[in-house]
N, C-alpha and C positions, 0 to 999 in steps of 0.2 A: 467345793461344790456350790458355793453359795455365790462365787464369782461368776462363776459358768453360768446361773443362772441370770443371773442380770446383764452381763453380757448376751445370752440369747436373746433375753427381755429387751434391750437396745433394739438389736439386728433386728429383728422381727419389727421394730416401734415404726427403723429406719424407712425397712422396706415398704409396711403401711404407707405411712406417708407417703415415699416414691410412687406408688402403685396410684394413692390418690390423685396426685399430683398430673400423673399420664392418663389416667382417668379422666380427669378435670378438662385436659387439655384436650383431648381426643373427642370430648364432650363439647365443646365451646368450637373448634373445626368442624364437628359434623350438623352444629347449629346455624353456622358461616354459610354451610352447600348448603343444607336446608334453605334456608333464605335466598342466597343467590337462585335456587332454581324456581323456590318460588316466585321473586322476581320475571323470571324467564318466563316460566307459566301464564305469570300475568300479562306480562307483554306480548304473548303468542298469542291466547286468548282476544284481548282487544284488538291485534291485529285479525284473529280470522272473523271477529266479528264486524270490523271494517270491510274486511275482503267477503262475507254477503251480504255485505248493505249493499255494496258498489256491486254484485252479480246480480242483486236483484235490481239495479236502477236498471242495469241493461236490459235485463230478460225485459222490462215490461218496455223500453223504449225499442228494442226488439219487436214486440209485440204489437206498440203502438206504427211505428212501422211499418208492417209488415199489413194489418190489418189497413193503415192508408191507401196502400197499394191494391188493397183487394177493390179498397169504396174506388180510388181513381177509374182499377180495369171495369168495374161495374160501369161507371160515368162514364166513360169512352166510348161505351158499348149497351146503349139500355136496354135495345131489342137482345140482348144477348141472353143464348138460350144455349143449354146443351147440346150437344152434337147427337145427332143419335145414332145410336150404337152402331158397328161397323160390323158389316155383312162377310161372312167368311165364302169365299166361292166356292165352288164343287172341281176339289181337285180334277183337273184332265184326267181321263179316264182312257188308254189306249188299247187299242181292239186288234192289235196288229199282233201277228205272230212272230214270238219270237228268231231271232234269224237263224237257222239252222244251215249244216254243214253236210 
């Protein structure tokens, strides 16, 4: 009986260990993707904060742009006034009898 015991006593010491061991490892790989994606994260990150520094240069050269064009048509045209409003006519009205048979 007493061998039995220590024998279990082993198996059981073995398996500890083993169980550690894949533990350890399985622990030390999922520290590896931790990091790699953190990595990633960080480099997506700085690139999308890149990519709205550069949407915002546009928007405002965009802007500036756009806003040149208006001061130019202004200068071209100083008496330039609005149009006024556009007169709708009085549909044709027809007085004629319809053609009968």
């Amino acid at each position: 009986m007493k061998n039995v015991h220590i024998v279990l006593t082993v198996i059981l010491g073995v398996a500890l260990i083993a169980s550690l061991i894949m533990w350890r490892k399985t622990q030390r790989d999922l520290q590896q993707q931790l990091h790699a994606v953190t990595e990633a994260n960080n480099t997506l990150r700085g690139t999308l904060g890149e990519l709205t520094v550069a949407i915002t240069k546009k928007d405002r050269e965009i802007d500036r742009l756009y806003g040149g064009c208006k001061e130019e048509e202004e200068q071209a045209r100083p008496n330039f006034q609005s149009l006024p409003p556009q007169r709708n006519p009085r549909p044709s009205v027809s007085h004629k009898k319809p053609f009968s048979t």
